[in-house]
N, C-alpha and C positions, 0 to 999 in steps of 0.2 A: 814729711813723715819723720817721729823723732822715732826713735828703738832707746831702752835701755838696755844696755849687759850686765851683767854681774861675774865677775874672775875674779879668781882667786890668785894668779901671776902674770907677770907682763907680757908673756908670751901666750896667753891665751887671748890677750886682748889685741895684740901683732897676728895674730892667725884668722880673730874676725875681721879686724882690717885689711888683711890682704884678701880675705875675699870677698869684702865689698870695693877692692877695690877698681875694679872698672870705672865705679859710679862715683861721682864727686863729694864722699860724706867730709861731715864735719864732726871732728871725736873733741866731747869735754868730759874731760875725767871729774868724777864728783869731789869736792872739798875736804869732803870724810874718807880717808882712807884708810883708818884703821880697822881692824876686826878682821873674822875671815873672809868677808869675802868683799871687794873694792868696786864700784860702779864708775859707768862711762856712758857718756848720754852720744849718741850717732842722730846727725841731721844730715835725710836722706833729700836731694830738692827732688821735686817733680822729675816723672819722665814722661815723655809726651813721644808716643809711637805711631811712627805714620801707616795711615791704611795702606793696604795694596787695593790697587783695584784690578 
């Protein structure tokens, strides 16, 4: 699963990341950083939940 963000400071983009961080993402900040508002592409892998029986 990819997610895009969009922030506007580093510290909003530290705040989504700590709360995915349980899960093992992968952050690439976009190329184009300038303007108001800055993008970051999050690669979520698979989670695979075991049944209870």
């Amino acid at each position: 699963m990819k997610i895009r963000i969009s922030y506007e400071n580093e510290r909003e983009l530290a705040i989504m990341l700590d709360i995915l961080q349980p899960l093992e993402v992968k952050c690439k900040r976009s190329g184009n950083q300038e303007g108001r508002y800055k993008k970051a592409y999050i690669d979520i892998p698979p989670v695979v939940f075991e049944s209870k029986k």
